[in-house]
C-alpha positions in Angstrom: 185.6 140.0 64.5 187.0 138.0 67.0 190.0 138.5 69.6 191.0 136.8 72.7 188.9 139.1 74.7 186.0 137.9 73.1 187.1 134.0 73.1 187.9 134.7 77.2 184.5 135.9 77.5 182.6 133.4 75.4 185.2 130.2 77.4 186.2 129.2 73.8 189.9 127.5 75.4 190.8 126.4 72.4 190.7 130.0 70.4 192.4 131.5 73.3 195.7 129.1 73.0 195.7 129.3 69.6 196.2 133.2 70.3 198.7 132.4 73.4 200.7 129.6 71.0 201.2 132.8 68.4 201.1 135.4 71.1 202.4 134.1 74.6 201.9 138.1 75.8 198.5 138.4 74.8 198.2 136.9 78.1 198.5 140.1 80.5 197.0 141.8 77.5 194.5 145.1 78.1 192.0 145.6 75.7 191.1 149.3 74.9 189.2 149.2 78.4 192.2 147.7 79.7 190.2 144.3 79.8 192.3 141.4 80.0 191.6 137.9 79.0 191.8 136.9 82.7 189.3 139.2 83.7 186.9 138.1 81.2 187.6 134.8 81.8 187.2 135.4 86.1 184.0 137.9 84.9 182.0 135.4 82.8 183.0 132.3 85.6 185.0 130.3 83.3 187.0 128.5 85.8 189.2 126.3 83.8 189.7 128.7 81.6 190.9 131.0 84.3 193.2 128.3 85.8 194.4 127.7 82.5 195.3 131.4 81.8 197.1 132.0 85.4 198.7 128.4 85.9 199.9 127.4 82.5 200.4 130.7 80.7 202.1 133.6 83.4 199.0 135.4 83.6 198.5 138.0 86.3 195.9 137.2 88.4 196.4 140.6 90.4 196.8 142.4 87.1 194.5 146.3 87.0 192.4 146.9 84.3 192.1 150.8 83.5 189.9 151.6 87.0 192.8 149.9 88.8 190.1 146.7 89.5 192.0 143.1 89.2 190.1 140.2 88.0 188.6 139.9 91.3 186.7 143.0 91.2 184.7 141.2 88.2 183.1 137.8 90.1 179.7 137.6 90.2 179.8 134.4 92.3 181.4 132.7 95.2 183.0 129.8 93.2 184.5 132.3 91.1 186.0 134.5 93.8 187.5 131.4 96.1 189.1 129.8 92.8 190.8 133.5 92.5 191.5 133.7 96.1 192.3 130.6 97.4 193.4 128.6 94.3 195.7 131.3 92.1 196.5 133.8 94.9 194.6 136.9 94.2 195.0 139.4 96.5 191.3 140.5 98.1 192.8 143.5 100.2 194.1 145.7 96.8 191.9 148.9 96.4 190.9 150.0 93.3 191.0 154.0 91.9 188.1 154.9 93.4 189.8 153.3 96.9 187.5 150.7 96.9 188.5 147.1 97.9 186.6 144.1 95.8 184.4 143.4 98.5 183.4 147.3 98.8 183.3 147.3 94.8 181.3 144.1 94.4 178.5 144.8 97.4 178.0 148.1 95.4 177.5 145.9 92.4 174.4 143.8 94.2 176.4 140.6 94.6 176.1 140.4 98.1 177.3 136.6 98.5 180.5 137.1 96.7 180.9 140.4 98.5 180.1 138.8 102.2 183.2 135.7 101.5 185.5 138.6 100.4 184.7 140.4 103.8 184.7 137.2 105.9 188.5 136.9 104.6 189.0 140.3 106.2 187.5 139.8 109.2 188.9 136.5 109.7 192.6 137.5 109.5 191.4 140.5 111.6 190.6 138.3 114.1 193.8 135.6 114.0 196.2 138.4 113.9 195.2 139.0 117.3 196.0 138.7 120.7 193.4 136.0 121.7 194.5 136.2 125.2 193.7 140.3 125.3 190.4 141.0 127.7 187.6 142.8 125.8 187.1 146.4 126.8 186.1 147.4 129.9 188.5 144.3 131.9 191.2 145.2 133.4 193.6 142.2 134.1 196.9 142.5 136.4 200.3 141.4 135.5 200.3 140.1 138.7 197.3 137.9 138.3 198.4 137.0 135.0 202.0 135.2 137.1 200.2 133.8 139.0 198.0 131.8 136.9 200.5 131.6 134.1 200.9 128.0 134.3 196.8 127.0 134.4 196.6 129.8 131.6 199.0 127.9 128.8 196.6 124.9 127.8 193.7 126.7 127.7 195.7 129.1 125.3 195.8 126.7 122.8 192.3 126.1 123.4 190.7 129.5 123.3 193.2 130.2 120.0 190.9 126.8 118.4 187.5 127.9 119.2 188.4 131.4 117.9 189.7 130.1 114.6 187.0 127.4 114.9 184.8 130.5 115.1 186.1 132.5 112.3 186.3 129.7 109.9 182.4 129.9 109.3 181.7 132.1 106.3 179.0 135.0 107.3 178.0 132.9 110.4 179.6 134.4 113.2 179.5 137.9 114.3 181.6 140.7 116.2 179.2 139.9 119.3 179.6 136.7 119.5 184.1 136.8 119.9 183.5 139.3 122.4 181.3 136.7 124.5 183.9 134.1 123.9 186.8 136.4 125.1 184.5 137.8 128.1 183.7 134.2 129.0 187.6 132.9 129.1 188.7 136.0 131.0 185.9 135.1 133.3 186.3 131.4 133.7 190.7 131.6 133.4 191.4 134.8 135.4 188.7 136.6 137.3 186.9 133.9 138.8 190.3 132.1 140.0 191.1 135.5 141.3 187.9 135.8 143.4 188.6 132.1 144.5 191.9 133.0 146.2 190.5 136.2 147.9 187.8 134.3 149.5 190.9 131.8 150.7 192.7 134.2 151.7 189.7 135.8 153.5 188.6 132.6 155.8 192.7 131.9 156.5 192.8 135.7 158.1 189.4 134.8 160.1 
């Protein structure tokens, strides 16, 4: 017997509107494993079916199912997890019951692709929430040199803040290591090195 759990999970668009046109609330629906058609939909990668449900019809895209998981928690692809993400808003940082977040959920599920975008989202508003002008550990910077080069430092701001989000824009590319050289390596080249600079001048003007 059919339902519009079933047509969800089989992409039959046409059976599940002619469920929504009787019932519009069958949208956010829960089936007895609290199931709803946009999680079968987001589960079986049905796209249009999924923009369909979320866009045209009110559905929920951040909606629990009885384990607390959204539709999110059920990609099994990339495609499927950016069209929730970054086309209908879902929200990748909700935990489920067991305190897991879809990334954690999905990795433990052996889909390591879908699970390595979710954690390249986290990582890359980890990064751009920031300070990009802070010195990695173990660099101690002065206020005092930070006045004084205040005025050299406020382009290359701008700068630095581009390669870092140039740097965090590439999905499971870039690594941990590799901002810390690119923060060691401005600090160096802005602040320290100047630094050393006008202690030598100073040096030969006292000779």
């Amino acid at each position: 017997m059919s339902n519009i759990w079933i047509a969800a999970s089989d992409g039959n668009t046409s059976q599940v509107l002619s469920y929504l046109s009787a019932r519009p609330t069958l949208v956010n629906a829960k089936d007895e494993n609290g199931y709803t058609p946009i999680h079968a939909a987001a589960s079986y990668g049905h796209l249009d079916l999924l923009r369909t449900l979320i866009k045209d019809h009110g559905g929920d895209v951040n909606l629990r199912d009885d384990d607390g998981d959204t539709p999110l928690f059920t990609a099994e692809t990339v495609e499927v997890a950016k069209c929730l993400v970054e086309e209908l808003g879902a929200d990748w940082s909700l935990k489920n019951d067991d305190g897991l977040t879809a990334a954690e959920a999905i990795e433990e599920d052996a889909y390591p692709l879908v699970a390595e975008y979710l954690q390249t989202l986290a990582s890359k508003e980890s990064i751009l929430s920031s300070d990009p002008g802070a010195p990695p550990a173990g660099i101690a910077v002065s206020l005092t040199t930070m006045d004084e080069v205040a005025e050299e430092l406020e382009p290359v701001d701008e700068e630095f803040k581009r390669k870092i989000e140039e740097l965090a824009s590439r999905p499971g590319e870039y690594t941990q290591e590799e901002l810390r050289q690119l923060v060691t390596e401005a600090v160096h080249k802005h602040i320290l090195e100047p630094e050393e600079r006008n202690v030598r001048a100073k040096e030969s003007k006292e000779e």
